[in-house]
C-alpha positions in Angstrom: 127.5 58.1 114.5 126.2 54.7 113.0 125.8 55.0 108.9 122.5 54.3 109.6 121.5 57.0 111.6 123.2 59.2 109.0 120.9 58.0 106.5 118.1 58.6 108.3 119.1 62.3 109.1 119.7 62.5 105.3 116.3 61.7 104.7 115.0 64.1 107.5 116.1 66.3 105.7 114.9 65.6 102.2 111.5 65.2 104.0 111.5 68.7 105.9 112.9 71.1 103.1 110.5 69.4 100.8 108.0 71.9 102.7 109.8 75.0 102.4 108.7 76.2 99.2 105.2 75.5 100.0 105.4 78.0 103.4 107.5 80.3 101.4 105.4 80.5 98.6 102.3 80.8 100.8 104.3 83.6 102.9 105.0 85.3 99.4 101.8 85.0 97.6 99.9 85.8 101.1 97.3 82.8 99.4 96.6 79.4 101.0 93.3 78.5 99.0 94.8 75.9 97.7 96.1 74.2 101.1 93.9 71.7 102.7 93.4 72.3 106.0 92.3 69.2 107.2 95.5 67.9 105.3 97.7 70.0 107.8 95.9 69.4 110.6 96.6 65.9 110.4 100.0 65.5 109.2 100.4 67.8 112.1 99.1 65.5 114.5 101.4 62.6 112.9 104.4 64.6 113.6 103.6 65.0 117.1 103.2 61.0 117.2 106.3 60.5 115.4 107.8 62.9 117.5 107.2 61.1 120.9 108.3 57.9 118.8 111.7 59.7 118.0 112.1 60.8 122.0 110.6 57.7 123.3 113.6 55.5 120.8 116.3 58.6 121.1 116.3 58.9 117.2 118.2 62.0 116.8 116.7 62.3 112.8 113.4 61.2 114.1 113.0 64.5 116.2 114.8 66.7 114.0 112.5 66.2 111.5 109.5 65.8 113.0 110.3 69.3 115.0 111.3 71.3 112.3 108.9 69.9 109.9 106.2 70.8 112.8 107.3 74.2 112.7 106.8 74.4 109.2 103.2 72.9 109.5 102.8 75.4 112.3 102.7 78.3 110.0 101.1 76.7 107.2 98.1 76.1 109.8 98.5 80.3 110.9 98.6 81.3 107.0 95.6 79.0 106.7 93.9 80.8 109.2 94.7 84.4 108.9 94.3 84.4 104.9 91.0 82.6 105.1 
């Protein structure tokens, strides 16, 4: 694997767990006032961009990232909605 793509799954990574506390505190607390909405809704539509970018270019880190990350946003967007 070229050291490149290494760094960029490094950073994929960084990128994605950064979100974790946010859904886990969100799960937790079973509060999202604080969580834009319109915020989520886009980041969630630059993932899927940057998602067919990642396919389209066959960037393994690219669609790690943007997949996981997605999920994440995925149930920020649910918590959003059911705790309004």
């Amino acid at each position: 694997m070229p050291t490149i793509e290494i760094i960029g799954l490094i950073a994929a990574t960084c990128t994605t767990v950064a979100f974790v506390p946010q859904v886990y505190k969100a799960i937790k607390h079973k509060s999202t006032a604080d969580i834009s909405l319109t915020m989520y809704l886009v980041l969630m539509v630059g993932l899927l961009l940057w998602l067919v970018y990642g396919i389209y270019h066959h960037s393994l880190a690219i669609i790690l990232a943007n997949t996981v990350t997605g999920v994440l946003v995925v149930i920020m967007l649910f918590l959003k909605i059911k705790h309004k």
